[in-house]
N, C-alpha and C positions, 0 to 999 in steps of 0.2 A: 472500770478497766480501760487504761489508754490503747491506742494504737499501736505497735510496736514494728520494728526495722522489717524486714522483706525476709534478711537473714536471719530475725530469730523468730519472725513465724515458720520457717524452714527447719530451724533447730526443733523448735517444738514438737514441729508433726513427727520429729523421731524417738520420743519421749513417751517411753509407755505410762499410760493411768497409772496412778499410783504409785511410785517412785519414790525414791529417794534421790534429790539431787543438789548437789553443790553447784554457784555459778559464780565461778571467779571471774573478779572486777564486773561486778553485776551492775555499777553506774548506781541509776535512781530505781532499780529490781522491777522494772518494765517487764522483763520476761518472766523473773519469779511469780510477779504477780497474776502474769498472764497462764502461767503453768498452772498457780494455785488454783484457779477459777476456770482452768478448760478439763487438767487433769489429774486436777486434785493430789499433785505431787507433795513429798514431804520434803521443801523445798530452803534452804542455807544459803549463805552469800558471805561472799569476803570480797569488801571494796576497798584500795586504798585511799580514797577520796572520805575524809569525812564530811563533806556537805552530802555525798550520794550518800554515806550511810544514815544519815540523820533524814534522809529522804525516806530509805528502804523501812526505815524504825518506823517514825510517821503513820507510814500506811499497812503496819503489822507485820514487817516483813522478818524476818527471824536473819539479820546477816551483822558480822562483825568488822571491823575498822584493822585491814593487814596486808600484807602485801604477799604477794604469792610467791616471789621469788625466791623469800626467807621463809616463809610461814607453811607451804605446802609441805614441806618436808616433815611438818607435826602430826601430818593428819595419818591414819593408818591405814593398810593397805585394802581397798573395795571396802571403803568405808558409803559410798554411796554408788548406785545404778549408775547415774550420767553424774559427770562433771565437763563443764560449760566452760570455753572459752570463746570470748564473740570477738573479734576483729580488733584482738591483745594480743597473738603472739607474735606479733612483728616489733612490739615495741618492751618488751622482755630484752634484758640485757644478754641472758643464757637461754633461748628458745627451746635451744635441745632439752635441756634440762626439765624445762617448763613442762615440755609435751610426756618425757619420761615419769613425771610425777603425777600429770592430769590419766594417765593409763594405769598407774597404779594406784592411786586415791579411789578412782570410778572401774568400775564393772564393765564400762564403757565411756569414750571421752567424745564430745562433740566442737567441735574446732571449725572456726571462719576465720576464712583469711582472705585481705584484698590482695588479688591479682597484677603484680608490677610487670607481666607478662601482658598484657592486657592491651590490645592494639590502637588503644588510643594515648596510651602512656608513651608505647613504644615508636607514634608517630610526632607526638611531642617533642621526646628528645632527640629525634633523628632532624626535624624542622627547624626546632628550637635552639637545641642545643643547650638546653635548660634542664634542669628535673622537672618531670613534669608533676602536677597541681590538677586534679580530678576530682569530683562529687567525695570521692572514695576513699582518696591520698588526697584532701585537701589542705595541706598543710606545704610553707615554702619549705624549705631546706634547712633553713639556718632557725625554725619554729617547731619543727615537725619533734611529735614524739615517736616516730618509727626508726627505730633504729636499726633494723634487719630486715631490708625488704625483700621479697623472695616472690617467684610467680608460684603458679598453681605447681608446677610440674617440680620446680624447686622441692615444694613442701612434699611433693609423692615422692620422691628421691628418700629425702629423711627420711619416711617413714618406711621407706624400704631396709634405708642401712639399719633400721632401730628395732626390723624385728616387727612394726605394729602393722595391722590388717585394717584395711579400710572396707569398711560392710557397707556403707552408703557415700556416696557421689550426686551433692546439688551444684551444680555451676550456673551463676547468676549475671543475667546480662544489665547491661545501664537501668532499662526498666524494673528492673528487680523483678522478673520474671525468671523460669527457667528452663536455661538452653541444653544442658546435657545432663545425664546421668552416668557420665564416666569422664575421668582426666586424660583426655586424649589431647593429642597436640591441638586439634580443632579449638576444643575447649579452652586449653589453656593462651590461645589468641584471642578467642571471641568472648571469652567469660571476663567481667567485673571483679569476679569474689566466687571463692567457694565454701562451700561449707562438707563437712569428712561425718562422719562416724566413724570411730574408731576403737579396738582393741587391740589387746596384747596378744602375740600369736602363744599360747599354753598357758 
């Protein structure tokens, strides 16, 4: 079992035993596999990368070759416990969309997102006058697969206007430690990335 991000050992601890969970664009299924073996979840993936799905195969991992943008829409509604999005809906063409489908697929949806709110970003471009390029957002401008950048406090907005209840609050600083357990303006200057629990309110 590898190592895995700071973020999805935070995902995980929200994951109850035994589950059923979907983890779209699960990469090389680092976390499914780390689910398998901590919480013996009944655990799915949809990667659009097929070299990550020919990873995720490899090592037994039960996930298919799709994109989520078009493909979620097959799946039916609380078809699993948690479904997983790890530090992908910034680069979702339709985010809102994304996020409406991951609360209706799952029973509950677990969502990280880096932080363009993030005071080190925000002192970059005010010095710079550049976009800024962090551990997090390390990608230039004219490279970058992020195409909706949004801070922490952005994505609580959404999830206001959409209706959805956040049950948990992890906010993650450069160390990948954590600094808060609420989206408070504090957080949303001094946090890297957060990670949500979410559901549908009814």
């Amino acid at each position: 079992m590898v190592d895995i991000r700071d973020d999805l050992k935070l995902i995980a601890e929200m994951v109850e035993p035994n589950s059923r969970v979907l983890d779209v664009g699960c990469g090389d299924g680092a976390l499914l596999d780390h689910l398998a073996h901590t919480k013996n979840v009944d655990g799915r993936g949809i990667e659009l990368s097929m070299d990550g799905v020919r990873q995720c195969v490899a090592h037994g991992l039960s996930v298919i070759q799709g994109d989520a943008e078009t493909d979620l829409k097959d799946y039916p509604a609380e078809a699993f416990d948690y479904v997983i999005l790890g530090q992908t809906l910034q680069a979702m063409k339709q985010p809102r969309d994304v996020l409406e489908m991951l609360c209706r697929i799952g029973r509950r949806a677990i969502v990280s997102v880096p932080n363009f709110g993030y005071w080190r970003v925000r002192m970059q471009l005010m010095l710079t006058g550049r976009m800024p390029v962090t551990e997090k957002l390390g990608y230039q401008w004219w490279e970058t697969p992020n195409i909706h950048f949004c801070t922490l406090r952005d994505f609580v907005v959404l999830t206001e206007e959409m209706g959805i209840i956040i049950e948990q609050t992890r906010i993650i600083n450069r160390a990948g430690r954590v600094t808060s357990h609420a989206h408070s303006g504090f957080a949303n200057l001094l946090g890297e990335q957060g990670v949500f629990l979410l559901r549908r309110n009814g």
